[in-house]
C-alpha positions as CSV (number, residue, x, y, z in Angstrom):
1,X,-53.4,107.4,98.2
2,X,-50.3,105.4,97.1
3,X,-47.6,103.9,100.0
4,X,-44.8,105.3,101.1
5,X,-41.6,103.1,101.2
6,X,-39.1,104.2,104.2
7,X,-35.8,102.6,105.0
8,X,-34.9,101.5,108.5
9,X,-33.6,105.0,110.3
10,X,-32.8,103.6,113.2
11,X,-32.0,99.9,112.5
12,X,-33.9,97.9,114.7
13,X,-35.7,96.2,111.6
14,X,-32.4,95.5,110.2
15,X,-31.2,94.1,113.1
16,X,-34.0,91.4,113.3
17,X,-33.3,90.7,109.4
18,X,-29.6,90.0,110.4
19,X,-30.4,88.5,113.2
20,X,-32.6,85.9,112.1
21,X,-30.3,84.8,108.6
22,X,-27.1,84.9,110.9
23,X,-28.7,82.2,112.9
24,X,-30.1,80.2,110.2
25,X,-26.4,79.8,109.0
26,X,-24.2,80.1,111.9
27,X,-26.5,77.7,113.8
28,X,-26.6,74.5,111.8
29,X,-22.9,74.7,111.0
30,X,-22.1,74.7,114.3
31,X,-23.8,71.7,114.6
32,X,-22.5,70.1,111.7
33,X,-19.2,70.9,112.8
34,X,-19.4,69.1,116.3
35,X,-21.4,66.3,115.5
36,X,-19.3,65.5,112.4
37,X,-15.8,66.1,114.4
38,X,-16.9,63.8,116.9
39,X,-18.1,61.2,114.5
40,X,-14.8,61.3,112.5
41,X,-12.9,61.2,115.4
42,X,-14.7,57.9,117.1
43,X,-14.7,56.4,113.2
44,X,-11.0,57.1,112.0
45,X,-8.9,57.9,115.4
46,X,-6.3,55.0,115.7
47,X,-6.6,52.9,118.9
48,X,-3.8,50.2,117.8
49,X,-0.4,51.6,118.6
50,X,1.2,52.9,115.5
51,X,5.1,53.5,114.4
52,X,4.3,55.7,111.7
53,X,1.6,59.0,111.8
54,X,0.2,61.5,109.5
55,X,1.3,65.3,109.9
56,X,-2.3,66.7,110.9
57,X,-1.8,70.1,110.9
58,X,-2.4,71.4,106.6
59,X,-5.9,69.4,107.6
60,X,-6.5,71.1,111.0
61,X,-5.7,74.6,109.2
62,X,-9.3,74.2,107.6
63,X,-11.1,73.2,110.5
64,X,-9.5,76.3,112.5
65,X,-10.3,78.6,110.1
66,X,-14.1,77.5,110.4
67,X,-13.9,77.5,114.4
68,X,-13.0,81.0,113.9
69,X,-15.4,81.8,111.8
70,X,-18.0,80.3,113.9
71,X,-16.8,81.9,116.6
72,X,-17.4,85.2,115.1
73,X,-20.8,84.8,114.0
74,X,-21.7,83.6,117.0
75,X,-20.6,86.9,118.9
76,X,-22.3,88.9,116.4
77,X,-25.3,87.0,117.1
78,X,-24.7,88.0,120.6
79,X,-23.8,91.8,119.7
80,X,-27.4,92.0,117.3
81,X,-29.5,90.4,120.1
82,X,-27.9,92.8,122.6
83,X,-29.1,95.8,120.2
84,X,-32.3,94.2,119.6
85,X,-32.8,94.1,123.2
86,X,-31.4,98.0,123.7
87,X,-32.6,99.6,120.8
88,X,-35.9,101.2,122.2
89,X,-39.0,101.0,119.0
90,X,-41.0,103.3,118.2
91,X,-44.5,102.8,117.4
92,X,-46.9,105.1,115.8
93,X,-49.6,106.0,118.3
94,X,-53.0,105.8,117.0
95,X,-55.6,108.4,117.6
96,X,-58.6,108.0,119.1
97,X,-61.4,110.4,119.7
98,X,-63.4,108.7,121.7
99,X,-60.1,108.1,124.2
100,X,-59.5,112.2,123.9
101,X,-63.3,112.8,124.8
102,X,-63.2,110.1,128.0
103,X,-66.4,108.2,126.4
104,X,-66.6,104.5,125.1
105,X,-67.0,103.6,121.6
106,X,-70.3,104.1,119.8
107,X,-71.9,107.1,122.3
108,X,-74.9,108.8,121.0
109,X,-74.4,112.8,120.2
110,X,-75.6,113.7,123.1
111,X,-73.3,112.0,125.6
112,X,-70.4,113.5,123.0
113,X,-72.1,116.9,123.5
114,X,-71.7,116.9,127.1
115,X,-68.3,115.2,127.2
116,X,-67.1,118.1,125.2
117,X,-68.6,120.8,127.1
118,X,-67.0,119.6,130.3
119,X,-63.7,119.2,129.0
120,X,-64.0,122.4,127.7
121,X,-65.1,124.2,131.0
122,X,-61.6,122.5,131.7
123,X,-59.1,122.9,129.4
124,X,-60.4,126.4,128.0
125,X,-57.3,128.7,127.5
126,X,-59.3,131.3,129.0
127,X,-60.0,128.7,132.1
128,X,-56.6,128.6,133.3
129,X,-53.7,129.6,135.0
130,X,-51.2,131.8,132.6
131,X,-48.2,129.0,132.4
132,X,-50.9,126.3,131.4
133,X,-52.1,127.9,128.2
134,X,-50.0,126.5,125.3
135,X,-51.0,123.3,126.7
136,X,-54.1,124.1,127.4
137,X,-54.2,125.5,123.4
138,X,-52.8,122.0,122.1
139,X,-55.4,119.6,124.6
140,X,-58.3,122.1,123.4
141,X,-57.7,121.6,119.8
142,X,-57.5,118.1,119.8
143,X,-61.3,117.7,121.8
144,X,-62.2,120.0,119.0
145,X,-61.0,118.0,116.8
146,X,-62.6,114.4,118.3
147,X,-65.4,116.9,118.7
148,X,-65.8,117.2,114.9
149,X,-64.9,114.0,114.0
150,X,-67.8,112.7,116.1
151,X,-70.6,115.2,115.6
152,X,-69.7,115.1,111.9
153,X,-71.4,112.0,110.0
154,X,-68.7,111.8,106.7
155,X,-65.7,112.2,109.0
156,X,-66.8,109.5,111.6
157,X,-67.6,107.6,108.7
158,X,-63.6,108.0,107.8
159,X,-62.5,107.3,111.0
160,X,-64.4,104.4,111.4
161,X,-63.5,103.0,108.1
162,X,-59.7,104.2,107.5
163,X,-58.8,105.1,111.4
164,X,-58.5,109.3,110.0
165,X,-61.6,111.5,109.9
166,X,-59.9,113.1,106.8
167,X,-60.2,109.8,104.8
168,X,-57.5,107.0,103.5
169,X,-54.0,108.1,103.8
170,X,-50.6,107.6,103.0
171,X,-49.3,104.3,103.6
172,X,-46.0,103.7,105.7
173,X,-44.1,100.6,104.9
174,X,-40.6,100.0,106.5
175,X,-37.9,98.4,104.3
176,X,-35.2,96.4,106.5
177,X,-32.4,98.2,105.2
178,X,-29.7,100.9,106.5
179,X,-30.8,104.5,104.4
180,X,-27.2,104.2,104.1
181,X,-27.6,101.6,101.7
182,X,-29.8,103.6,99.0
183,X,-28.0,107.1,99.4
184,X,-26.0,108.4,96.2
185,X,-22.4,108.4,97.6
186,X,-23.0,104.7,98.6
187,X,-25.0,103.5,96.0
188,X,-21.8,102.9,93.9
189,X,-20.2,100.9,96.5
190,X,-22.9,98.7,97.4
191,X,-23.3,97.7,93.4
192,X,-19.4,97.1,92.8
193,X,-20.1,94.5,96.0
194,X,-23.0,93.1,94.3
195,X,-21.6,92.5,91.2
196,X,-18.3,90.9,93.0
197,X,-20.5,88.6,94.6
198,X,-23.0,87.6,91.6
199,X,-20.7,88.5,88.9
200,X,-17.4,86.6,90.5
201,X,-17.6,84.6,93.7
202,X,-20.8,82.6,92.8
203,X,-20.2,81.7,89.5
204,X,-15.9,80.8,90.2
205,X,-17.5,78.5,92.8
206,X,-20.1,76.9,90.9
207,X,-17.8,76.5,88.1
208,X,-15.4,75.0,90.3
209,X,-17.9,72.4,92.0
210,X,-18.7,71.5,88.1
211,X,-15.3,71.3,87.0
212,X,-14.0,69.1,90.0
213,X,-17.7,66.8,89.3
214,X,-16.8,66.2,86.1
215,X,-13.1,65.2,86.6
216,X,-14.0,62.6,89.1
217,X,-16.0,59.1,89.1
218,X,-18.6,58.6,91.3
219,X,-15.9,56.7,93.6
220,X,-14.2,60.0,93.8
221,X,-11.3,58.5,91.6
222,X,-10.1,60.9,88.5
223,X,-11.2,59.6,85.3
224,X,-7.7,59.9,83.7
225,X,-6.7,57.2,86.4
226,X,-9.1,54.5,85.4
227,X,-9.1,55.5,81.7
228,X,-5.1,54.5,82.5
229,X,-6.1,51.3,84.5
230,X,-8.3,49.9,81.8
231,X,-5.7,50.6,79.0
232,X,-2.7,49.2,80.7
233,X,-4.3,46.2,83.1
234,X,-3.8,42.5,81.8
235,X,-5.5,39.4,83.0
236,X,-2.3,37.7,83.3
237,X,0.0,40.6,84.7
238,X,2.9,40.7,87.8
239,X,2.3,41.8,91.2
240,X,5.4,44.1,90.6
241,X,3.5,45.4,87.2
242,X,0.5,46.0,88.9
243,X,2.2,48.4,91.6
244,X,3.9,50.3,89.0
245,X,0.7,50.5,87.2
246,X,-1.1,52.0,90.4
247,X,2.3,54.5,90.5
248,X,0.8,55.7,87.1
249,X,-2.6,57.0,88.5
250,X,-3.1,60.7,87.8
251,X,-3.4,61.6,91.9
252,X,0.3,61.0,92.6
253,X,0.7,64.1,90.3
254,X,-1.6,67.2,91.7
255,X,-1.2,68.8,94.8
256,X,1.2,67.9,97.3
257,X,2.2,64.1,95.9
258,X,3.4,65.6,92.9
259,X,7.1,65.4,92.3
260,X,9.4,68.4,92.8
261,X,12.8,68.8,91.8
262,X,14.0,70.3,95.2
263,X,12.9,66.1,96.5
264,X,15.6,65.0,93.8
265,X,18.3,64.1,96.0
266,X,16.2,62.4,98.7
267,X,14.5,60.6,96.2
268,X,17.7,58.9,95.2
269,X,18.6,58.5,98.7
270,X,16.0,56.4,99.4
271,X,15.8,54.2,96.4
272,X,19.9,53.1,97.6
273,X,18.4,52.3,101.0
274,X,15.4,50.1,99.6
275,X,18.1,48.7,97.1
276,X,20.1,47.9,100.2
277,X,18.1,46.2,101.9
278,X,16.5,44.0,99.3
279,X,19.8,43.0,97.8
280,X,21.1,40.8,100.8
281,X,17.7,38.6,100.4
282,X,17.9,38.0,97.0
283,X,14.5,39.9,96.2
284,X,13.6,41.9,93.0
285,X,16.5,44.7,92.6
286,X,14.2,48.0,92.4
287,X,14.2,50.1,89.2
288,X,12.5,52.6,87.7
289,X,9.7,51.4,85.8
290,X,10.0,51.4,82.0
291,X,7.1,51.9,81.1
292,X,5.6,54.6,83.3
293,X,8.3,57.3,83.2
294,X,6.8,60.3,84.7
295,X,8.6,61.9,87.8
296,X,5.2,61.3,89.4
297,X,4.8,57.8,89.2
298,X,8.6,57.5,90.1
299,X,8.0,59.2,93.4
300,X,5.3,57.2,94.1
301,X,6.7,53.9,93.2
302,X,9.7,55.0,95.4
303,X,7.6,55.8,98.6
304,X,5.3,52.8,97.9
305,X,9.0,50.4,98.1
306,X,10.4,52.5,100.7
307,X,6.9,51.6,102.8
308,X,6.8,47.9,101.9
309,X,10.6,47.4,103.1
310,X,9.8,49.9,106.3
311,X,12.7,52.2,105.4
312,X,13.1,55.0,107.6
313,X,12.8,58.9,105.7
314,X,14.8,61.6,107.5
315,X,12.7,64.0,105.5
316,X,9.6,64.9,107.4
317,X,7.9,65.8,104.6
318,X,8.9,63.3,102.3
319,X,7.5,60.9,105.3
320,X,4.4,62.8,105.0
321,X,3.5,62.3,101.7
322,X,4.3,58.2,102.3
323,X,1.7,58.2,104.5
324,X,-0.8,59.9,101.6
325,X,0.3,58.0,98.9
326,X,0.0,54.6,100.9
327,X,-3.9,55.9,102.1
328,X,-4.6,56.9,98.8
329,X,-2.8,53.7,96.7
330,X,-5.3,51.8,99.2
331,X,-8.2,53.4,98.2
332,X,-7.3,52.9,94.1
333,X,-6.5,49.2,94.5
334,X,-10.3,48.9,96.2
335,X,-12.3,51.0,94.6
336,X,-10.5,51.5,91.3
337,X,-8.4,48.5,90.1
338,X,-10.7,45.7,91.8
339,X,-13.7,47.2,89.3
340,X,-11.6,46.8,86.9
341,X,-10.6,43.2,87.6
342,X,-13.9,42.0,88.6
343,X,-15.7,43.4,85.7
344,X,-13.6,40.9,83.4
345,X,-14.4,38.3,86.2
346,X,-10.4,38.0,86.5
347,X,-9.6,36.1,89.2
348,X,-5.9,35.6,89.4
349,X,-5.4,39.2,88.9
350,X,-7.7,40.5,91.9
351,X,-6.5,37.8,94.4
352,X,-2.9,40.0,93.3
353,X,-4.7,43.2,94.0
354,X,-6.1,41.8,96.8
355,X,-2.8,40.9,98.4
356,X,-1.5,44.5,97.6
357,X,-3.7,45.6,100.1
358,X,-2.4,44.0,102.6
359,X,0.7,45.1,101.8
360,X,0.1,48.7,101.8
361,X,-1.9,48.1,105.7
362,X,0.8,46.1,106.9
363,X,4.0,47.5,105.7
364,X,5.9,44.8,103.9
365,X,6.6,43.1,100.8
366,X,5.2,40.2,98.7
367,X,7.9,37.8,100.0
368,X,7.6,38.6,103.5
369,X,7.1,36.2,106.1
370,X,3.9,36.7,108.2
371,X,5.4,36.5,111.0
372,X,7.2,39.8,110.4
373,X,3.6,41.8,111.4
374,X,4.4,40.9,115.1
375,X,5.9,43.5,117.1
376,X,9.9,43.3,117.1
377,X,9.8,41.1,114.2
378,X,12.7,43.1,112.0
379,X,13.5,42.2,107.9
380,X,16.7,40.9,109.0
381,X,15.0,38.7,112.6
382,X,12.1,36.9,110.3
383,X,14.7,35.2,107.8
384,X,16.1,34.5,111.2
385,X,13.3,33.0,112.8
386,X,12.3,30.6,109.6
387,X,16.4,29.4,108.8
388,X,16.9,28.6,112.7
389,X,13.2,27.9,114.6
390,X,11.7,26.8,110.8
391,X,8.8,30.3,112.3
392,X,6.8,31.4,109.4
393,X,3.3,32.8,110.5
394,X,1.7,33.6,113.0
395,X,-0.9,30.5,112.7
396,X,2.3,28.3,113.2
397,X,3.3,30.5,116.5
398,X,-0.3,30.2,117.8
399,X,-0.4,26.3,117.2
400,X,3.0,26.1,119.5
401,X,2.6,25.4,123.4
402,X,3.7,28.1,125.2
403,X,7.3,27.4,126.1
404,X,8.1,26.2,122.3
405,X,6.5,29.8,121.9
406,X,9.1,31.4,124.1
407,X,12.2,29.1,122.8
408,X,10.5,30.1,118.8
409,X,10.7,33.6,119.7
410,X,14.3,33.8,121.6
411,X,15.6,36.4,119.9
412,X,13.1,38.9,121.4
413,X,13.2,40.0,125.4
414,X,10.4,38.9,127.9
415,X,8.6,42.6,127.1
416,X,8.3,41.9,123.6
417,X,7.7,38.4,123.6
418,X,4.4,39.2,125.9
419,X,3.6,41.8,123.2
420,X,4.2,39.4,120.3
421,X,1.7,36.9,121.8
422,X,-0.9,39.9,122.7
423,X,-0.7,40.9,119.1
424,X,-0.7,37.4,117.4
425,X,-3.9,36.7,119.5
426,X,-6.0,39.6,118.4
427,X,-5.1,38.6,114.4
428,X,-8.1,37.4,113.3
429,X,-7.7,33.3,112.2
430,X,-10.5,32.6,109.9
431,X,-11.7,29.5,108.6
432,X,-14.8,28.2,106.2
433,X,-17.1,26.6,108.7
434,X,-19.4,25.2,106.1
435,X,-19.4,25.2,102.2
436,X,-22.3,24.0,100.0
437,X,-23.9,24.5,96.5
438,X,-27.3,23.3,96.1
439,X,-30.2,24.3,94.4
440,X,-33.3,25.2,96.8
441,X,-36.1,22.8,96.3
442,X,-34.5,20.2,94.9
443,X,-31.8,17.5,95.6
444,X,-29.9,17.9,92.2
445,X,-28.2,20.8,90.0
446,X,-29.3,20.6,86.7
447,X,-28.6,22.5,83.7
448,X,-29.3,26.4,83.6
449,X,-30.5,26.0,87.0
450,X,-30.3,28.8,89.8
451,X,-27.6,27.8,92.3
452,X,-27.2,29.0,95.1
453,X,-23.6,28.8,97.4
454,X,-24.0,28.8,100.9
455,X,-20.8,29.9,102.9
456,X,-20.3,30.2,106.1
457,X,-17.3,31.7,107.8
458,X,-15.9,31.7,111.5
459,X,-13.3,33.7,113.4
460,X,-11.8,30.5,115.3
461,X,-10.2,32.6,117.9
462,X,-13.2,35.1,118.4
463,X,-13.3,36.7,121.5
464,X,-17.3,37.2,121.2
465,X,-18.4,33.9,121.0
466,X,-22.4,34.6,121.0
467,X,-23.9,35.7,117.5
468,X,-26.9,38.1,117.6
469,X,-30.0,37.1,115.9
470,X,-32.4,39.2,115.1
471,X,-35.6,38.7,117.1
472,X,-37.7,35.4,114.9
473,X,-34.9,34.1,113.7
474,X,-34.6,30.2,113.5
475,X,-31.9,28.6,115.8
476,X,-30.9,26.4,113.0
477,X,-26.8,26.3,111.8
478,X,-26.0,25.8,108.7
479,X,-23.6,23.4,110.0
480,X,-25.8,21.3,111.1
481,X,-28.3,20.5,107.9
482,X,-27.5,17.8,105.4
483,X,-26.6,18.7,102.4
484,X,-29.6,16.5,101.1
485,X,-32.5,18.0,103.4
486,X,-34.4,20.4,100.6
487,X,-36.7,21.2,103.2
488,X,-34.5,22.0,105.8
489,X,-32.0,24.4,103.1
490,X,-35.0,26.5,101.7
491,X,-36.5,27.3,105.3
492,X,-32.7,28.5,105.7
493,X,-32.7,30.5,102.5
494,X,-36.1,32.2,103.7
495,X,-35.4,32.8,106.6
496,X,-31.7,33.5,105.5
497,X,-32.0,37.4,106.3
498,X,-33.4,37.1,109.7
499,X,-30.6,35.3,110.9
500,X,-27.8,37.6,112.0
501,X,-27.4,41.4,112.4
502,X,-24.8,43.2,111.5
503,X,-21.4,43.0,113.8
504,X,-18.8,46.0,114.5
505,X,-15.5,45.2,112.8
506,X,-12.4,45.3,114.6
507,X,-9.7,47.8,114.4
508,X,-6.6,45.8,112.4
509,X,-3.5,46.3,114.0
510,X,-1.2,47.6,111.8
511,X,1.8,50.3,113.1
512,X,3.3,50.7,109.7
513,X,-0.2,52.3,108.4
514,X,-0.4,56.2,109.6
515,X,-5.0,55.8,109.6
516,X,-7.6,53.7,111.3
517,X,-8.3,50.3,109.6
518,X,-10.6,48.2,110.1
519,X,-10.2,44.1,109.6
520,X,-12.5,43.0,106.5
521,X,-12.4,40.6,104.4
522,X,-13.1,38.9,100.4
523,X,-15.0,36.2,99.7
524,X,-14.4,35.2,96.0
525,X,-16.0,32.2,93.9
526,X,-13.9,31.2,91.1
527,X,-14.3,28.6,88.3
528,X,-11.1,26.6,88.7
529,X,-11.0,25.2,85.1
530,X,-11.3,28.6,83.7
531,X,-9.4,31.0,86.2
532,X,-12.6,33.0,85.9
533,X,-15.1,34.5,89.0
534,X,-18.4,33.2,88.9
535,X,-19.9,36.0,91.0
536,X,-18.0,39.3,91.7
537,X,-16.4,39.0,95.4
538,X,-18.1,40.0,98.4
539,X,-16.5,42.4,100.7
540,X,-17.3,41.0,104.7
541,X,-17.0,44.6,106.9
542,X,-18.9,42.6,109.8
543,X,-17.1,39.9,110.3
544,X,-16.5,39.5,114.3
545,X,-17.5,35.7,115.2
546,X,-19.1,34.2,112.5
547,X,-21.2,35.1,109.3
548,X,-23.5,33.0,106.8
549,X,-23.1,34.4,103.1
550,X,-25.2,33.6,100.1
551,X,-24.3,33.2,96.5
552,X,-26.6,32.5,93.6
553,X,-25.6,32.0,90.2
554,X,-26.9,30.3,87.0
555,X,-25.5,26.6,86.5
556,X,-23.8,25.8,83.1
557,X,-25.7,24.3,80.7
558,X,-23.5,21.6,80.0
559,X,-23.8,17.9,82.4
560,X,-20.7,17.3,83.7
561,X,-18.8,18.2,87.1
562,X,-17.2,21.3,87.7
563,X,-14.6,22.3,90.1
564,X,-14.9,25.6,91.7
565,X,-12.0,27.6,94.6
566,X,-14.1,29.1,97.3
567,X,-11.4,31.4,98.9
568,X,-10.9,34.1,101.8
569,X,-8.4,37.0,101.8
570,X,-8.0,39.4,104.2
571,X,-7.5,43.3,103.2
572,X,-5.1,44.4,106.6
573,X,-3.3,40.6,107.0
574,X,-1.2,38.7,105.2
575,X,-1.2,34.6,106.0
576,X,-4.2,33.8,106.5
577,X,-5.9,33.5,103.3
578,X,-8.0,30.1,103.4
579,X,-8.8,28.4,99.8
580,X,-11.3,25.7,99.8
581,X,-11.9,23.7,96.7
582,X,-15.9,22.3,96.0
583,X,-17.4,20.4,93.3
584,X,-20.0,20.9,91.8
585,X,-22.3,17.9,89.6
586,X,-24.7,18.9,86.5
587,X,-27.4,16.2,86.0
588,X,-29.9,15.5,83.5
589,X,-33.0,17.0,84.6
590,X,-34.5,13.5,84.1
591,X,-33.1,12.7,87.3
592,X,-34.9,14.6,89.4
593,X,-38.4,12.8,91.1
594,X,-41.3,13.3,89.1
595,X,-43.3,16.1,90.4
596,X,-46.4,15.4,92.9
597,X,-49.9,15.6,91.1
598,X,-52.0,18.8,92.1
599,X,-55.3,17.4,93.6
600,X,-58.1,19.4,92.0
601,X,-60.3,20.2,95.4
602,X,-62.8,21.9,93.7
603,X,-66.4,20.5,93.7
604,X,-68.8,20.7,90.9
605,X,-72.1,23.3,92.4
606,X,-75.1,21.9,93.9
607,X,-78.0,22.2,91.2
608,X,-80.0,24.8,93.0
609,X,-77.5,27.1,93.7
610,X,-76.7,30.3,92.2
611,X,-73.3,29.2,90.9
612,X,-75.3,26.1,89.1
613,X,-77.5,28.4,87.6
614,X,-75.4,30.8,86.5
615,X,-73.2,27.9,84.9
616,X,-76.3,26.5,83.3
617,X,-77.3,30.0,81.7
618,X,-73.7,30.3,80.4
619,X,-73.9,26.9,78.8
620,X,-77.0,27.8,77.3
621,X,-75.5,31.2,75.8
622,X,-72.5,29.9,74.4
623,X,-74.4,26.9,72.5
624,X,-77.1,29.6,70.9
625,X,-73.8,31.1,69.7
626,X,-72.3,28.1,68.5
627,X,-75.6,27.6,66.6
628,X,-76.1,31.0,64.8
629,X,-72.0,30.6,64.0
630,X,-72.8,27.0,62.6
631,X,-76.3,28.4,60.8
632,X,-74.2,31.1,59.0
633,X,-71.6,28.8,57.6
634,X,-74.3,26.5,56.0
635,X,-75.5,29.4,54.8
């Protein structure tokens, strides 16, 4: 006998199949969805008080589109387990002759003999009442039946083997699918929606994930952009170059950043207000550039200015897309034009990129005081403040006492004077604690030597002023070791990544700049003969109180003393960048102590021991071998 296949009739298999796939989706993307909201919104929500914002609503479109989604598979998960709970199921009932005959499994004949006589005295047609004889027909053939079954050797045999006296049977098995599914008039539906999904959804979205992969670096950068960036960069290039340059990138031209003709006229609006207000200061008069003459790159290089100079935009859209080109000119100065830069160890050029980006986080313009990123501290009240009160950063305020503060600062009201100071206290002030170079084990550099730098850096006003350590950790500052105590530096070294944990960075305050950002830092080791980095810079994201960094790099071959710049620039402040200068001294490996003998503590074995012997025997092997070898040669 062969099986018969039969589709779900009444659907309570298909509604467990549903069911149970509905959940494996709807579940974790609920889940996703929440725990990812929340984590984006405790990672990038702004807590610093900001002047300019993003329009949110294109990206909450997406997210409410999902909710809804989500929404609705969750109450069809509630609908399908209400019908699973509903829908009653039936089950085939399996028959059993010894349950018909009232006797327990295995009875010998006789037992089954009597059984069936006494239910037959019972349930005879003849035996009862008129109205109880078609039922009395039906019960009397079924104990004829277990009867048979039992008395009958081959069909107990069957039942006891297949469950049926009459032998093996058909089969059923139940498919969980609708008959609806498999009948002729909807068969050609259901294959025009398979092919849609296999022949067109599937592969338009696969080929889209593989079309967007290949257009983009691993940074999620376009390769067109740094194909442009490598082609056009210089080592010895303007700052003003180098933002038209990151004007050119090809994501100022696709989707919303892209230029359009209806913008024309508030375009050229705002370019007379940025000329405006950089004419009366004698700055740079802004042009379009001359090299990269794409609309684009225009617009961009006009919202980039009109950001820098904080000039207002009417249009709300236009103001907008300053905030995305700002966010993502931010991201292509670090992740795109630094690689550049670094990979041709070009110093002067990323300390330019590296001051870009605190342009686009603060708002203002290479010339700018740093005293303008103080609350109420206007374009035209900084050139105020430095030609009347000689005020020029915030350092300088901070130095002040308090009332040469206020009398500094006269042009703002008692409210946002007490903000000013608030602010100017929570700018990080950072400073190079310590700086050596020194290689580990010995007292002098010598050539082609591993060096290693040892910096360490400190927020001076710091409101945490304990550092973690990780549990073992030595209680030894660097700060406190000579510079000629070998021993002393390479327990540091060892012991170097046991020292502190990683800190939370603090939120940069920074109105002009619509996202979160958090204060970091670069720590660059240039050559000062040669303009060149030694090392590629170190971005600091855990700087809060202080931090120990180390270097190592091979020394030059050649004796003589080199100068190096050890130098720190923020990414969110401008003014205070701290430069250091060290020196560093190739010797003559000469110079260095001669090195301690190795004492040999290894004693010869006694004569009767097993090592003795064993050395004897091998003695003895080695000179029979040296004697045949010396045999055959005279030979």
């Amino acid at each position: 006998m062969g099986a018969k296949y039969t589709y779900d009739e009444s659907g309570v298999t298909f509604f467990y199949y549903a069911l149970t796939v509905l959940s494996l989706v709807v579940a974790p993307a609920t889940i996703y969805l929440l725990v990812g909201k929340r984590s984006t919104d405790t990672l990038q929500k702004p807590k610093t008080p900001k002047v300019r914002f993003r329009n949110t609503r294109s990206k909450s479109s997406p997210l409410k589109v999902k909710t809804a989604l989500l929404l609705g598979g969750w109450a069809l998960i509630f609908l399908l387990s209400y019908k699973v709970k509903t829908t009653e199921i039936k089950e085939a009932e399996r028959w059993d002759p010894y349950e018909i005959l009232g006797i327990d499994n295995g009875e010998s004949e006789d037992v089954i003999k009597r059984a069936y006589r006494k239910l037959s005295l019972k349930w005879h047609p003849d035996k009862v009442e008129e109205d109880m004889k078609e039922k009395a027909g039906e019960v009397m053939a079924e104990i004829g039946r277990a009867y048979k079954t039992l008395t009958n050797a081959e069909a107990r045999a069957n039942y006891e083997k297949y469950g049926n006296p009459d032998g093996m049977q058909t089969q059923s098995m139940g498919i969980a699918l609708p008959k609806l599914l498999v009948e002729a008039h909807t068969s050609p539906f259901v294959l025009a929606l398979y092919g849609l999904i296999f022949g067109f959804v599937m592969p338009f979205y696969v080929g889209r994930w593989w079309y967007n992969s290949t257009r983009y670096q691993k940074d999620h950068i376009l390769n067109t952009t740094m194909a442009t960036f490598f082609k056009n960069i210089r080592e010895h290039i303007s700052q003003r170059n180098l933002i038209e340059l990151l004007t050119a990138a090809s994501e100022f031209a696709e989707g919303d950043l892209k230029y359009d003709a209806s913008e024309e006229a508030a375009l050229n609006a705002l370019v007379e207000k940025i000329q405006n207000v950089s004419r009366p200061h004698a700055l740079e008069n802004f042009a379009q550039s001359k090299k990269f003459t794409s609309k684009d790159a225009w617009k961009a290089n006009v919202l980039l200015h009109s950001h820098f100079f904080r000039v207002d935009i009417s249009d709300s859209r236009l103001a907008d897309q300053q905030q995305q080109v700002v966010m993502t000119a931010l991201t292509l100065v670090h992740r795109g034009l630094l690689q550049v830069t670094t990979a041709h160890n070009w110093y002067n050029c990323s300390a330019l990129l590296m001051s870009i980006s605190q342009m686009l986080v603060q708002g203002v313009y290479l010339y700018d005081a740093p005293i303008i990123q103080l609350p109420g501290i206007t374009w035209k009240t900084q050139h105020t403040l430095y030609k009347e009160n000689n005020l020029y950063s915030v350092n300088q305020l901070m130095r002040m006492p308090s009332p040469e503060q206020r009398e500094a600062l006269s042009l703002l009201n008692d409210k946002q004077f007490s903000e000013a100071i608030q602010v100017a206290k929570t700018i990080p002030r950072v400073e190079i604690a310590r700086a050596m170079l020194t290689v580990v084990g010995d007292k002098a550099i010598t050539p082609s030597s591993i060096v290693t730098l040892i910096v360490k850096l400190r927020i001076a006003n710091s409101k945490s002023k304990i550092v973690p350590r990780k549990k073992g950790a030595s209680v030894i500052d660097i700060e406190s070791i000579d510079s000629d105590d070998t021993v002393a530096i390479e327990s540091y070294v060892a012991n170097y990544k046991k020292e502190a944990v990683k800190q939370a960075p603090s939120e940069a305050y920074c109105p002009y700049f619509a996202g979160r950002k958090d204060s970091q830092w670069w720590l660059c080791f240039a050559s000062y003969q040669s303009g060149k980095l030694v090392v590629p810079p170190v971005r600091v994201n855990d700087l809060e109180s202080e931090r120990v960094i180390l270097l190592q790099f091979q020394a030059p071959p050649q004796k003589e003393t080199y100068r190096f710049h050890v130098s720190v620039k923020s990414d969110s402040y401008i003014g205070g960048d701290v430069l250091q200068e060290i020196q560093m001294t190739v010797v003559d490996r000469s110079t260095l102590p001669p090195e301690p003998p190795v004492v040999d503590d290894i004693s010869e074995p006694e004569e009767d021991s097993i090592a003795a012997q064993m050395a004897q025997l091998r003695g003895q092997q080695s000179g029979a071998r040296r004697g045949a070898d010396d045999s055959s040669d005279e030979e």
